[in-house]
C-alpha positions as CSV (number, residue, x, y, z in Angstrom):
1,X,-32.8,92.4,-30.9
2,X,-33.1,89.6,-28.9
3,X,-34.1,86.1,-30.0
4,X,-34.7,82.3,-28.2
5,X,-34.8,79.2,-30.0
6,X,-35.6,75.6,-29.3
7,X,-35.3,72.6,-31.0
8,X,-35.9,68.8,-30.1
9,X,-32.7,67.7,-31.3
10,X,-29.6,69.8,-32.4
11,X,-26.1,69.0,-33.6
12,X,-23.2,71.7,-34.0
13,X,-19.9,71.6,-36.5
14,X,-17.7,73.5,-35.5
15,X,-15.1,73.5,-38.6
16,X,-18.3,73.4,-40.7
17,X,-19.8,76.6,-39.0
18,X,-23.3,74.1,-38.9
19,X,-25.7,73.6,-36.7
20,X,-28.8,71.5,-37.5
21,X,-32.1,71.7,-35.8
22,X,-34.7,69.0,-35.9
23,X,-38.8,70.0,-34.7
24,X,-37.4,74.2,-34.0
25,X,-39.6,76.9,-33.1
26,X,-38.0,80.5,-32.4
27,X,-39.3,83.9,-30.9
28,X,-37.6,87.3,-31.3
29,X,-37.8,90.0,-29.0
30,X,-38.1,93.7,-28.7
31,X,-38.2,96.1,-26.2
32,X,-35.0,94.4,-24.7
33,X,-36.5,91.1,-24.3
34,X,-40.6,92.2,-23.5
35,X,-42.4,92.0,-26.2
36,X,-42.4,88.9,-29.0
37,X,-42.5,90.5,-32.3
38,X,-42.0,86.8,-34.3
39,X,-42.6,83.6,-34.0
40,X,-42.0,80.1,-35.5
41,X,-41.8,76.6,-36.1
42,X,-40.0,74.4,-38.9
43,X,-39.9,70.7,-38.8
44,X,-35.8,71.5,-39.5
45,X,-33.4,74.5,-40.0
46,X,-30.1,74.7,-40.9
47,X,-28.2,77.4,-39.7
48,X,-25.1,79.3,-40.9
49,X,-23.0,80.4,-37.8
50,X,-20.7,82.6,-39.4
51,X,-23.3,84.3,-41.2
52,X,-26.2,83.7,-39.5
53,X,-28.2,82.5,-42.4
54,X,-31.1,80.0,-41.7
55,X,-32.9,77.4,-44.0
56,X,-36.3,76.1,-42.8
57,X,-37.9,72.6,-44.0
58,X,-40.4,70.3,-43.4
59,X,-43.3,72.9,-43.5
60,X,-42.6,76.2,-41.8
61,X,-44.8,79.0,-40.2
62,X,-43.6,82.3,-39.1
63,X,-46.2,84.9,-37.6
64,X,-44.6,88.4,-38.0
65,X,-47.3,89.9,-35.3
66,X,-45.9,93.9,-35.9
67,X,-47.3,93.1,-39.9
68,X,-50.0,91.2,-39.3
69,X,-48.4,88.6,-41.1
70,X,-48.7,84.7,-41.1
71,X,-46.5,82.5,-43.4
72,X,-46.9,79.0,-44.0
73,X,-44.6,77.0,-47.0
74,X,-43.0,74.0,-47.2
75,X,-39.5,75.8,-47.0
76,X,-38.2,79.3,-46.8
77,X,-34.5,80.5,-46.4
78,X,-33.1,83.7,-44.5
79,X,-30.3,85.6,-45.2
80,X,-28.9,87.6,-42.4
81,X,-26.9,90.2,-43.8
82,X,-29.2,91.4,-46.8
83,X,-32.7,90.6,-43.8
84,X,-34.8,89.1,-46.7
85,X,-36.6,85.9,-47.0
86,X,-37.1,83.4,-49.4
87,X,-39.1,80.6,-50.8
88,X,-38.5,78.2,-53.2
89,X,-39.3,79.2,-56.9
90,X,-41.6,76.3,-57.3
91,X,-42.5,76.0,-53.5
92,X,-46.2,77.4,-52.9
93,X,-46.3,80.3,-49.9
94,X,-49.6,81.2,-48.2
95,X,-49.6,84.6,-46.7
96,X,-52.2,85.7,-44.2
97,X,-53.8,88.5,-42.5
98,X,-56.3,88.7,-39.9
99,X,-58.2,90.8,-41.7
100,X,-58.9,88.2,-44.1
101,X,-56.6,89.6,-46.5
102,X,-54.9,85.7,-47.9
103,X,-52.7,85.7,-51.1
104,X,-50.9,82.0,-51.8
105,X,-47.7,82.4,-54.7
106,X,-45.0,80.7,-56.2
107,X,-41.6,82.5,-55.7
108,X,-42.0,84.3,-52.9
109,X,-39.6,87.0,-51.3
110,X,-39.7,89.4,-48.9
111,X,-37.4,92.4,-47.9
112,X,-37.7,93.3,-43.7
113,X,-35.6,96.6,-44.0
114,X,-38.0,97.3,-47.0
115,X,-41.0,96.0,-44.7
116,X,-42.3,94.4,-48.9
117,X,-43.0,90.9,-50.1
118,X,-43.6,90.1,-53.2
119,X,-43.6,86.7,-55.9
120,X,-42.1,86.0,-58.9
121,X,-44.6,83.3,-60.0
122,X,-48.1,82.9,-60.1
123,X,-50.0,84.5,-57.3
124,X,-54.2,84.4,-56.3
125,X,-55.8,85.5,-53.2
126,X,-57.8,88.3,-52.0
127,X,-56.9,91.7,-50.7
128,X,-59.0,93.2,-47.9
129,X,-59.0,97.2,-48.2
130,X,-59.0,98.7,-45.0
131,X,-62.1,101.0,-43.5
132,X,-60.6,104.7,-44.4
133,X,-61.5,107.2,-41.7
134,X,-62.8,110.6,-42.4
């Protein structure tokens, strides 16, 4: 898996194992390098070097284009090693679908091995069924 980054301002430490990222937007690859499978933007992230963990801030979107799947929150924080995502327990999380399908949460989580997502808090939104063929 391949994956670019940009940011408008960084700084690294390298006995802190820290980088920070001001105004960042990512994309990660497949197909060794030819297709963007995700996408996104935080206002700031934080990242873990030795572990590769990553907190977003400042109001974050990530479009997850092999799930149909848009995110937007305030914050969310990835861990690396267990590939999950996480918002804040209080933090509101609107998920999308171009289908129409919205749902917007408190305590949201999501599990990319799993390919789930779920909240802990209180959820509302609409589920679109999709057209079942014969």
């Amino acid at each position: 898996m391949l994956a670019r980054f940009q940011a408008e301002h960084a700084e690294r430490w390298e006995e802190l194992q820290l980088m920070e990222l001001r105004n960042f937007t990512f994309e990660q690859m497949e197909d060794h390098g030819e297709t963007v499978n995700v996408e996104g933007e935080a206002k700031a992230a934080t990242v873990q070097i030795d572990t590769g963990d990553i907190s977003l801030s400042g109001g974050v979107r990530i479009n997850i284009e092999s799930e149909d799947i848009i995110i937007n929150t305030a914050e969310l924080e990835w861990k690396d090693k267990e590939k999950t995502i996480k918002g804040g327990v209080e933090e509101e999380v609107d998920v999308k679908r171009s289908d129409g399908t919205t749902f917007t949460g408190k305590g949201f989580s999501a599990d990319i091995r799993s390919r789930t997502w779920s909240f802990s808090g209180e959820v509302k939104g609409r589920y679109v069924e999709k057209d079942k063929e014969n």
